[in-house]
C-alpha positions in Angstrom: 9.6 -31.8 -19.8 7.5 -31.0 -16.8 7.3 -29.5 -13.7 7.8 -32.8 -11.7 11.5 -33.1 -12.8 12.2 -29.5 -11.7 13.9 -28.8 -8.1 13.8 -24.9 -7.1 16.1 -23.6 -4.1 16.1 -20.2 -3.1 19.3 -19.8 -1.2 19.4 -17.7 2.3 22.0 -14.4 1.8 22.3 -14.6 5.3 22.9 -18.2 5.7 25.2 -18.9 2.4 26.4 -22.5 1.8 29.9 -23.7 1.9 31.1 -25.6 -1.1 34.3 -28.4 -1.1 35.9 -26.5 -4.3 39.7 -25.7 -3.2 39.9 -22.1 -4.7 43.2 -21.5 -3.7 43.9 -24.4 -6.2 41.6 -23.2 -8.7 42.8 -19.6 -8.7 46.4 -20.9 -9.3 45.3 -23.0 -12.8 45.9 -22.0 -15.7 42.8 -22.1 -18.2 44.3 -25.4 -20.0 44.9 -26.7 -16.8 41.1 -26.3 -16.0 39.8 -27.4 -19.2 41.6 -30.2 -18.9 40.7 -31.5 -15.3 37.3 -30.5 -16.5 37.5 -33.1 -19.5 39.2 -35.4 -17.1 36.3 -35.5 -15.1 33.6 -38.5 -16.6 30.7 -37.4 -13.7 30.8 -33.4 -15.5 32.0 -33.2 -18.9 32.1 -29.7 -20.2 29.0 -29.1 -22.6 30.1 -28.8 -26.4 29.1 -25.3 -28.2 26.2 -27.2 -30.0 25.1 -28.6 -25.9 24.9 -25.1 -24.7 23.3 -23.6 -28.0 20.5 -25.6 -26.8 19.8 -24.1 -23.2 17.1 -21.5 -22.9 16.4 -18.9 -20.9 13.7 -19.0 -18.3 12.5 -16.3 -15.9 11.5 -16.7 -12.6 7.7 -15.7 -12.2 6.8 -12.7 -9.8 4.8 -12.7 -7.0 
């Protein structure tokens, strides 16, 4: 991996973005329900235990 195929956003507080999730919808699911849209979904598949095992932390450096 290198730096090249990293994108960094700092997000603006005062300025926060607007997503297209319907949390009305999602608040009235069930957690099967969820899991299983989630699995229904071939663009975002959820990552197995062994997938997330494999993520590391990294902290941001300080100015």
């Amino acid at each position: 991996m290198n730096d090249n195929n990293i994108t960094r956003v700092k997000l603006d507080p005062k300025n926060p973005t607007q997503g297209k999730t319907n949390w009305v919808k999602v608040k009235a699911m069930t957690e099967e329900e969820i899991e299983q849209a989630a699995k229904n979904d071939s663009d975002c598949l959820p990552l197995s235990q062994k997938e997330l095992n494999e993520f590391r932390r990294i902290m941001e450096k300080s100015d």
